[in-house]
N, C-alpha and C positions, 0 to 999 in steps of 0.2 A: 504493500500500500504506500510503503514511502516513497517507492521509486515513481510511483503516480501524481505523486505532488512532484516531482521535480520534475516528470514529464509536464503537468501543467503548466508549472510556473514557465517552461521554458517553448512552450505554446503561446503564452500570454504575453513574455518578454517578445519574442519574432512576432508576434501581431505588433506591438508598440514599436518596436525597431525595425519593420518593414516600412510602415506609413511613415517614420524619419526620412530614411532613407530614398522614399518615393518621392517626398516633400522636396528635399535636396537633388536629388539626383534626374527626374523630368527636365525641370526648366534648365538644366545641364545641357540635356541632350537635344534640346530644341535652339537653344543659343549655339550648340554648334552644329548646327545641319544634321543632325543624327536624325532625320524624320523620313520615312518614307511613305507612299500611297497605300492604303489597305484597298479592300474586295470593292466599297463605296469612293473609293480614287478619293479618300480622305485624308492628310497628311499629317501623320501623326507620330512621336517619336516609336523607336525604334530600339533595340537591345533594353530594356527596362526589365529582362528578367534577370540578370546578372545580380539584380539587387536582392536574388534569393542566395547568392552565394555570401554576399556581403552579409548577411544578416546572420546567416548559419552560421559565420565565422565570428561574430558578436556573441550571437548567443552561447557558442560552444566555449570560446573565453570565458564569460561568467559564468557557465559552469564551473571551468578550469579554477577562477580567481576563488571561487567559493569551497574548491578543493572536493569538488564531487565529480567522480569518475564513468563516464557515459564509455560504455566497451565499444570499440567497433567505430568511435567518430572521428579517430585524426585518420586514418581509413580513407573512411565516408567523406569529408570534409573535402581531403585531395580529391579523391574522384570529381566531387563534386564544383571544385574550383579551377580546377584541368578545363573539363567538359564547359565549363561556363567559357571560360577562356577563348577557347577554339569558339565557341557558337558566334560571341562576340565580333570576333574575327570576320565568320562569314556572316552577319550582319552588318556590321561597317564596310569589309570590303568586299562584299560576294558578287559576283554579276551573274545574273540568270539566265546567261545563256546555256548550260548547263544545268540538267534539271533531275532529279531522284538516282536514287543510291545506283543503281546501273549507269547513267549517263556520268557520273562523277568516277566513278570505278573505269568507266571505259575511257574517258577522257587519262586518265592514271597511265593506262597500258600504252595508251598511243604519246607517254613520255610528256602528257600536260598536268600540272598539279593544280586542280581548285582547290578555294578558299570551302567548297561543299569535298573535297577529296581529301586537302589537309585534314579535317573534321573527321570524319571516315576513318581514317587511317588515324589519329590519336584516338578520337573513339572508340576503337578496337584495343588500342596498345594500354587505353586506361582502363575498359572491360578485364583484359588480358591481366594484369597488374591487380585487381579486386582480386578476382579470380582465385591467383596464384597464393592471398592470404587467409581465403575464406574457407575455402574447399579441400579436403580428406583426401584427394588420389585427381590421378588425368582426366580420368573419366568424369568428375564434377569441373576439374578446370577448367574442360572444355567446353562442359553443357552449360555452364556458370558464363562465363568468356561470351558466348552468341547470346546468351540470353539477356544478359547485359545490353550487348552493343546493339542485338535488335531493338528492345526495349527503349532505350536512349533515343533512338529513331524514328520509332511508333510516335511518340507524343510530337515528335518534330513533324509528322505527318499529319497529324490530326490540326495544328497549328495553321489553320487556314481560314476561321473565322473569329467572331469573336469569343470565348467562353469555351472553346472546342477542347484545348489542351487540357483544360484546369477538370473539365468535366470528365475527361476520359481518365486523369490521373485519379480522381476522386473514384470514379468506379473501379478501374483495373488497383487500386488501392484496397478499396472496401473488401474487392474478391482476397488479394492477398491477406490483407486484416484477419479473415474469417477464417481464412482456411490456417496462418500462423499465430494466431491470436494467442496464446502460450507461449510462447518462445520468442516475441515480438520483444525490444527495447522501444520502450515508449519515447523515453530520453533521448531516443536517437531521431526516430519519426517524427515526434510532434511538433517539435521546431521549425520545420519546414512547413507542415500544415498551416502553420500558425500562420507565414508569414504569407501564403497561398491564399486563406482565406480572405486577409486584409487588400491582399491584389487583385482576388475575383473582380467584384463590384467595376473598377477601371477597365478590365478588361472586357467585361462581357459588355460595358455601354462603347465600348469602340474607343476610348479615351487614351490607351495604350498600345505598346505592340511590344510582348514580351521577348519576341523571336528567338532564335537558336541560341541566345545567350540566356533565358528561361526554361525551352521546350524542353530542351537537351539534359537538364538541369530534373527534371520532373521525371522524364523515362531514365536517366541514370538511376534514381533515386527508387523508383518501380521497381527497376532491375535489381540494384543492390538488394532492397529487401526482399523480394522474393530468393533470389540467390542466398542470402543469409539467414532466411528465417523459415522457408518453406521446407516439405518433405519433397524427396525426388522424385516419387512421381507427380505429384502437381508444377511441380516446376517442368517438366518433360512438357507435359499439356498444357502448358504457357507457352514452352518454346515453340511448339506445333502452331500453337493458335498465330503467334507471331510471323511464322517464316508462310502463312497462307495470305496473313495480310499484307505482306510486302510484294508476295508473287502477284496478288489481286492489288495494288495500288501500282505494281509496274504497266499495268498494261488497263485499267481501269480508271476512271476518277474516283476519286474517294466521296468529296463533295457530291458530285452526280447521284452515288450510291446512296448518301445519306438523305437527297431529296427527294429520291425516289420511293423511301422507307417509310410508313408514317410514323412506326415508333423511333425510330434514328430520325426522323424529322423533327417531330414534336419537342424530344430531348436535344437535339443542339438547337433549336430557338428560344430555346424555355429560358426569362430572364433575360433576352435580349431585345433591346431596343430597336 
């Protein structure tokens, strides 16, 4: 039960130190052209999810200052300030002529490196790296390793309207919740939540644009905990769920699919302006 209040309080701290953060860090990224057009040819800043790495690094300081030991978060932490890092990266400098993990992958072979292939490729090497400290034998390294780097990805696909990513993290969340719920460190998850919660709101009224310095930040975070906390065969049938929805987003729209759904309809408008 103890360890509950410090998951709280450090819920409650990343909600208050997310909206600092947002407070300062917007009109940052607007004063320097950090703004790009959304789905409504809206201009609005851009990278604004990086402020989840900023914040989890706050929070997990005052843990630290307070001398309370959260397992698993200097970890977590790197993964998670890596993966923001690179997002960053192809947010500020990406160009879209290049477009989904095959076309970045294939631009790679013919000897071109994107700012979406840079990503990829750390992507994997920070998966790869979780991986190597979480996991009992090769055999989890490796199903550990994809499932990560898919996952980190997943949300970066879903990242195409407003509320889309935050909504999908919260469900493929809720799933991993229920099925690790025992074996979960709350100290490690809620802080992040926290500060997700507080960024919803911006995000689903179009106000924001978390992009690959957020999305990437949210499926690492999936990843990590399922990889860390789940049993192996539910993690196997996460992995399977992942590598159909990548196969069906490479030659599919994702969007189109969801408009065509009424319950994937219903659920990504819900709350949006």
């Amino acid at each position: 039960m103890n360890e509950l209040y410090w998951a709280a309080g450090g819920f409650l701290a990343a909600f208050v130190i997310e909206g600092i953060i947002l407070y300062l860090l917007l009109p940052m990224l607007i004063n320097t052209g950090a703004v790009r057009s959304n789905y409504r040819e809206e201009h609005i800043p851009v990278g604004a999810g990086i402020s989840f790495a900023m914040t989890l690094l706050l929070v997990y300081l005052l843990y630290r200052l307070v001398s309370h030991e959260v397992a698993g978060s200097q970890l977590f932490l790197l993964g998670i300030i890596a993966i923001s890092f690179l997002g960053f990266i192809d947010d500020m400098l990406g160009r879209r002529d290049t477009t989904g993990l095959k076309g970045h992958l294939g631009a790679m072979l013919k000897g071109r490196l994107t700012t979406g292939g840079l990503k990829a490729l750390g992507g994997g090497l920070i998966a790869f790296y979780i991986a190597l400290f979480i996991s009992a034998d090769w055999v989890n390294i490796i199903l550990n390793t994809v499932l990560i780097a898919l996952s980190t990805n997943f949300i970066n696909l879903l990242d195409l309207r407003p509320g889309r990513a935050i909504k999908g993290t919260f469900m493929f969340g809720a799933v991993i919740i229920a099925v690790a719920y025992d074996s979960i460190n709350w100290a490690l998850v809620l802080p992040l939540l926290g500060a997700v919660v507080f960024y919803f709101p911006s995000d689903l009224k179009a106000r924001v644009m978390m992009g690959d310095a957020g999305s990437n930040v949210l499926g690492l975070a999936l990843g990590f905990w399922a990889a860390a906390y789940m049993p192996w065969l539910p993690r196997l049938i996460m992995l399977a769920l992942l590598i159909i929805i990548h196969w069906y987003t490479e030659r599919y729209s994702l969007t189109e699919t969801i408009e065509k759904v009424k319950i994937l309809r219903t659920i990504d408008q819900l709350g949006r302006s």
